[in-house]
N, C-alpha and C positions, 0 to 999 in steps of 0.2 A: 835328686829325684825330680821328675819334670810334674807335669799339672797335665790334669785330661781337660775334656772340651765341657766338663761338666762343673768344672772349677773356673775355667777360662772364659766361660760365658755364662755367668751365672745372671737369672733373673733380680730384680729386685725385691728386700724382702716384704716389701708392702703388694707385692703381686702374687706371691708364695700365701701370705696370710690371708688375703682375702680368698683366693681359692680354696681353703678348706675352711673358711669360719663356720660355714653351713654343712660339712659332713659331718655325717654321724658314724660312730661304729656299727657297721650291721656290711650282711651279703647280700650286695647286689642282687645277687644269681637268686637266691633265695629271693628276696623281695618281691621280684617280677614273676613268680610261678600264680597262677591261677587257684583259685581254692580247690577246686575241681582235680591238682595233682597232688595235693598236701593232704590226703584223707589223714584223719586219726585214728591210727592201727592199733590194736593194744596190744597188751604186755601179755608174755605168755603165763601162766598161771595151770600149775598140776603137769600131770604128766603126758604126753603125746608121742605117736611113735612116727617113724618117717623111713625113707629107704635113704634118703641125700638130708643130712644136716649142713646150712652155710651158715660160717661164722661170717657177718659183717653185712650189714645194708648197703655198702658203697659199690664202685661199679664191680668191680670184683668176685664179689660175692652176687648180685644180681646177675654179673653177665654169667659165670656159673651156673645162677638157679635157672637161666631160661637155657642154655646149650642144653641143660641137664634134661630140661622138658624135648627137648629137639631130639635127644637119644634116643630117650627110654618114654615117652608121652601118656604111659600109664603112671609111670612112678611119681608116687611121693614125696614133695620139695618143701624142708622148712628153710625159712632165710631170719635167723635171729640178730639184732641189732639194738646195740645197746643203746644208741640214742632215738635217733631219725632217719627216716633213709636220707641219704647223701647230705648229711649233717656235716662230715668230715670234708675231708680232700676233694671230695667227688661233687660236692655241691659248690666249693668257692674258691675252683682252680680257674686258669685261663682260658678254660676253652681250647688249647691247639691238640687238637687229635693228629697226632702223627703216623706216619707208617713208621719209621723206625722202632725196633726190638731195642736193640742195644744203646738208645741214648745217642744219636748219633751217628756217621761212620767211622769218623775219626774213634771215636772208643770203642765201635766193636773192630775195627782192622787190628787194632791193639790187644785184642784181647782173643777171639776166634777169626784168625784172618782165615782161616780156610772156609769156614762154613760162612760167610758173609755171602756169598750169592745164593742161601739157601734164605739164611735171614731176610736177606733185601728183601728177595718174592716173598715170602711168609709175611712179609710186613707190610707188602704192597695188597695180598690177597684180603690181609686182615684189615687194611684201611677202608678198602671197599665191598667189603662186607658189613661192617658198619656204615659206608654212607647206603648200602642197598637195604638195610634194614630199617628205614624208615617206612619205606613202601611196603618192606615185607609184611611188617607187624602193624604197622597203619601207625607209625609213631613220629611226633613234628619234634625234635628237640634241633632244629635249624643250622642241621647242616649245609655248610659251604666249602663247597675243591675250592679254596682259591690259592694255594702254595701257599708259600711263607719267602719272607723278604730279610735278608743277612746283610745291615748295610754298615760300614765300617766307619768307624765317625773320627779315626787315628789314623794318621800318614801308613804306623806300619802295617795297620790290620789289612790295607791294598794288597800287598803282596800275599796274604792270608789266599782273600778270595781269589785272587788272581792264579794263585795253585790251585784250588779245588776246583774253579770252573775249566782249567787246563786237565783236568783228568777227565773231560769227556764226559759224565753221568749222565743218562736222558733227562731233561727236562732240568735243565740246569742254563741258565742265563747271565754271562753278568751284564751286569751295566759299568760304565763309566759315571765319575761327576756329574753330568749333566743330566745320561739315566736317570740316574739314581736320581735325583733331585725334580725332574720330571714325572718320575714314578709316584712319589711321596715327598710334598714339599717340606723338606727339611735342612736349614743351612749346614746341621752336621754330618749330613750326609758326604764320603768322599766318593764313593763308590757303594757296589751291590751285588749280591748274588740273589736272584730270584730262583728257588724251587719250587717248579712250575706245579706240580704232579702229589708231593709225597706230603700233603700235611691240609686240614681240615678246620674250620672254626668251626664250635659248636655253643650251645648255649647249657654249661657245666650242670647247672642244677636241672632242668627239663630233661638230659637225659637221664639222670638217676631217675627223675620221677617216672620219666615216661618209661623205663626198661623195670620197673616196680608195676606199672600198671600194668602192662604187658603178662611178665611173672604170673598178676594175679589171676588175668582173666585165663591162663593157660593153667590153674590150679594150684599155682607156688603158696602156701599160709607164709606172711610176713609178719614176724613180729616185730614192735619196736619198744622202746625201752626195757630192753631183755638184756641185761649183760651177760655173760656165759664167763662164768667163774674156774669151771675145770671142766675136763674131758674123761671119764671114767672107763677105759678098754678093760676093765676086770673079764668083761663078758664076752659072747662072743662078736660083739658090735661096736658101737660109740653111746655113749651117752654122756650127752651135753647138759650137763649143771648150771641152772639158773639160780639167779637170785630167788626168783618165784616157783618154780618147776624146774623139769626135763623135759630131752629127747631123747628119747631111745630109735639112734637109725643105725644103717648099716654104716654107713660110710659118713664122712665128715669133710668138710673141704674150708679153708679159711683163708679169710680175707678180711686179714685186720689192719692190713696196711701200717701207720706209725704205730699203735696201740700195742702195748706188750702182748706178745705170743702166750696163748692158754700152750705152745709147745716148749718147755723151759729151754732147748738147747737153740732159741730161735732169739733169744732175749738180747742177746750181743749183736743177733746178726744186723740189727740198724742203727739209726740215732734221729733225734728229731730233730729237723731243723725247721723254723719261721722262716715263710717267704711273707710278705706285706705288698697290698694292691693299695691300690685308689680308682675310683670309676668318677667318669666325668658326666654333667648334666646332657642331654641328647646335643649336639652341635645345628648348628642353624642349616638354611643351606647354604648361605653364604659363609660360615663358617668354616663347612664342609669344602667348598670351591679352594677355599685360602688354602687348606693341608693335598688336595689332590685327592689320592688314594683311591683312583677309580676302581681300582681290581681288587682291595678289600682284605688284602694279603694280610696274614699275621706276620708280624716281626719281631725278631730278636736280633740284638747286637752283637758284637762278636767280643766284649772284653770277659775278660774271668768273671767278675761281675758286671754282670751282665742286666740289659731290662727286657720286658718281654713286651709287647703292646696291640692290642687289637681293638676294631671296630664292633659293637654290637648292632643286633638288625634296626635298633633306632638311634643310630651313630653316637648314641657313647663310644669315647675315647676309656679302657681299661688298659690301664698302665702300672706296667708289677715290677719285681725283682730288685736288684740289686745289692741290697741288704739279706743274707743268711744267716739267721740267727741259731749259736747253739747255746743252748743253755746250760750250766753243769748239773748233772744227774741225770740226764735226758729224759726227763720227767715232762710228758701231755699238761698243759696248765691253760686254760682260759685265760690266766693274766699276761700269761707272755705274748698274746696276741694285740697287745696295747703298746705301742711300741711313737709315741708322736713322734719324736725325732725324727724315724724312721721315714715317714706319712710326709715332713715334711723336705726331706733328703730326694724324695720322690716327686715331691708338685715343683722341686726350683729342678730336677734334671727333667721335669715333662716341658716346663716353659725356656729351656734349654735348646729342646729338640724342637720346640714351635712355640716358639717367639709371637706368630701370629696370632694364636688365640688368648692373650693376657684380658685376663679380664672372667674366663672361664672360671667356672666353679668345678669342686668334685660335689658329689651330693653320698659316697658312699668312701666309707675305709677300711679295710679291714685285714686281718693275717692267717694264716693256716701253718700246720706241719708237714713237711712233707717226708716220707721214711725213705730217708738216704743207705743207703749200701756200699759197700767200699768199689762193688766193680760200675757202680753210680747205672746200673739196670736191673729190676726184677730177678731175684734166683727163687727156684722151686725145690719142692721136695717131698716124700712123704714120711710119716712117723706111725708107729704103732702099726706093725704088719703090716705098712701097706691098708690099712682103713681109713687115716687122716693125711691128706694132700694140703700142700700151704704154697702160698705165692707173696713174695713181698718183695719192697726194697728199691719200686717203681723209683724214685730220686728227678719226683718231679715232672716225670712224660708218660705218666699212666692212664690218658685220658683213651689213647688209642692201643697200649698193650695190655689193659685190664682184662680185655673181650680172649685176647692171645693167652696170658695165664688161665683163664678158664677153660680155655680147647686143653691147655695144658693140665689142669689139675683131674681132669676126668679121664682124661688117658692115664694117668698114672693111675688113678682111683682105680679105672678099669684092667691096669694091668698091659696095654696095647704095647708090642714095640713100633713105631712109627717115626716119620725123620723129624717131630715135635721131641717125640721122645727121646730120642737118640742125640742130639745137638749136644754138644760139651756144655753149653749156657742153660741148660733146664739138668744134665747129669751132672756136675759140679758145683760145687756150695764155691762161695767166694770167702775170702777170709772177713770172721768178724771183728767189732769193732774192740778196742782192750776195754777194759772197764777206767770206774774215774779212778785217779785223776788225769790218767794219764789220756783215757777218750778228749776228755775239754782238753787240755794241753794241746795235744797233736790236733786236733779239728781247729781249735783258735789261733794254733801258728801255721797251718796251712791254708787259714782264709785272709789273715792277714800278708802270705807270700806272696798269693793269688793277687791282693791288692798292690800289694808292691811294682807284682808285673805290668800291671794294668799301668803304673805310673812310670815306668821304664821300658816303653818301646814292647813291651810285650815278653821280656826275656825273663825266664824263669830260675830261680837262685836254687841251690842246691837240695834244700830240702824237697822241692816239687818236681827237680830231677830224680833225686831218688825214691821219690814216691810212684813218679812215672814209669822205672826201672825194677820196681815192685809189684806193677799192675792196679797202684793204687791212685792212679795220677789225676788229680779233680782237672779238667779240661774247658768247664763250663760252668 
């Protein structure tokens, strides 16, 4: 087995240690919101009735409760949340809003290759719709078009890019060595694919808060530490069971992303996996000069594990991924978000990739779940007559298809046939996950195949062959 560039040039570990002696656990994202977006909303208490009940404060469920006002602008919108708004996934993810649906091309060609030029536009319309919706509703959560950057830091991942920028796509560049390395100064850089067009940074927790502010002033009641225990359809409506009260509405829509389904036959359909970040102290300007990075681009790597990394608007360096963690039982746990190893596997691959800035500090660390699926994108659906719509199973790129599930859960809620509705990726469930032992088993020898590959040229051993040959194939 060979060594990646991540073992082959590793920093020192007195340069690893000093970088994170000063972080703390906490979110970023969170940290830097304004008091003025963080109101304290209460808990629901007694009973309330509504026309649209949403299960989950994250973007999901928010973008949901404002389309829903866009509809119908008399109706009714309760949005119950058991923690915070964008406590979850939604508040202390990476920022990349993408157009992609499907997680990709490579995994929707694999999976609906016919409707992929329906997908692409769909995805393309739905990016720019949320960049237009800043202006729309008067909301700053700081979006930037600046594409995103795929740069290959292994001999064979060349040939990778060098296929995909050979199929033509608009807005597709590679670079060479030098590109690349003029682009974003980084010695691992070999080459690059810059997508110029299709992907967005944004500031993760600002826009939960700001599409919560929005909600309210257009009449949405948000509750928050509300958990919704069951969904009672005895009647002829929904009624949403709190710890504290109800709601009695017509219809239901949820959005609970990792969090077990109030729908039982939904409980298999994910798993939780731990992604872990680290955010860096702002960079100097000199700092800034040394890494380049005039265009601002988000990036990700191209190996199975993979990292992800973006500028924020006061040049923090956030630098993710790698590490997938599953835990057995696939049990939601605050303590699994504590991961140092992890924090530190991360600050020797950041001064890896830039050598130049030794000496930086992180000032933040932290991990989240993200609800993996086995076709690794969102499937929809609804339950009880056709009164509760569900969307899950995002697998890590729901910053920009959250808005897309909610076009999607009100058409179905409403009944529309439409080409949202009609698409095999919103009318097919994908196969769910087995239960333990054998979920941990099969998840923990398919991320250690995953890593094998990554130490081998890239080539994938049997087991990831026939996962791939099952429509199960993890890709990224």
């Amino acid at each position: 087995m060979g060594t990646t560039v991540f073992e082959r040039q590793r920093p020192a570990a007195s340069v690893v240690q000093h970088s994170l002696a000063q972080a703390k656990h906490a979110v970023f994202w969170r940290d830097d919101l304004p008091q003025s977006l963080t109101p304290d909303r209460p808990s629901l208490a007694g009973t309330t009735g509504a026309d649209l009940v949403v299960v989950g404060g994250g973007y999901t469920g928010l973008w949901t409760a404002l389309l829903a006002t866009e509809r119908e602008p008399d109706a009714r919108v309760v949005v119950l949340e058991a923690q915070r708004v964008g406590w979850a996934a939604s508040g202390r993810n990476g920022g990349f809003c993408e157009a992609s649906l499907t997680h990709g091309r490579e995994n929707g060609m694999a999976r609906w290759p016919r409707e992929m030029p329906t997908l692409e536009r769909l995805g393309r319309e739905n990016l720019a719709a949320i960049e237009a919706s800043e202006s729309r509703y008067g909301m700053d959560f700081q979006f930037e078009r600046t594409g995103q950057l795929a740069p290959a830091v292994e001999p064979h991942q060349v040939e990778w890019l060098e296929e995909w920028a050979a199929e033509g796509e608009e807005g597709v560049v590679f670079l060479d060595r030098s590109e690349a390395q003029a682009a974003v100064h980084s010695p691992t850089y070999l080459a690059a694919v810059w997508e110029r067009n299709t992907c967005g940074m944004v500031h993760p927790a600002r826009m939960a808060a700001e599409l919560a502010r929005v909600c309210e002033e257009r009449g949405v009641e948000i509750f928050e530490r509300t958990r919704v225990t069951g969904l009672d359809t005895s009647g002829p409506g929904v009624v949403a069971v709190t710890e504290g009260g109800r709601v009695e509405a017509s219809r239901a829509a949820l959005g609970t992303n990792v969090f077990p389904s109030v729908i039982k036959r939904n409980r298999l359909m994910t798993v939780p996996v731990y992604d872990y970040v680290l955010m860096t102290e702002p960079l100097t300007d000199a700092q800034l000069a040394s890494v380049g990075w005039q265009d601002r681009q988000g990036i990700g790597d191209l190996a199975n594990q993979f990292h992800y990394y973006r500028l924020s608007k006061d040049n923090r360096i956030l630098f993710g991924g790698y590490d997938a963690i599953y835990r057995y039982g696939r049990r939601v746990d605050p303590a699994y978000e504590h991961r140092p190893e992890t924090w530190q596997k991360l600050a020797s691959h950041f001064f890896t990739t830039f050598p130049q800035l030794e000496g930086l500090r992180f000032t933040h660390q932290w991990a989240g779940a993200i609800d993996t699926s086995t076709q690794f994108t969102a499937f929809f659906g609804t339950a009880r007559d056709r009164r509760v719509a569900y969307a899950a199973g995002f697998t890590g790129l729901g910053v920009g298809s959250t808005r897309f599930a909610g076009e999607v859960m009100l058409d179905l809620l409403d009944g529309v046939s439409n080409e949202r509705t009609e698409l095999e990726m919103v009318r097919k469930r994908p196969l769910p996950f087995p239960p333990e032992p054998a979920a941990s088993i099969g998840i923990n020898a398919t991320r250690w195949s995953l890593d094998r590959a990554d130490h081998n040229g890239g080539r994938r051993n049997l087991l990831l062959k026939t996962l791939d040959a099952l429509g199960l194939g993890f890709d990224s």
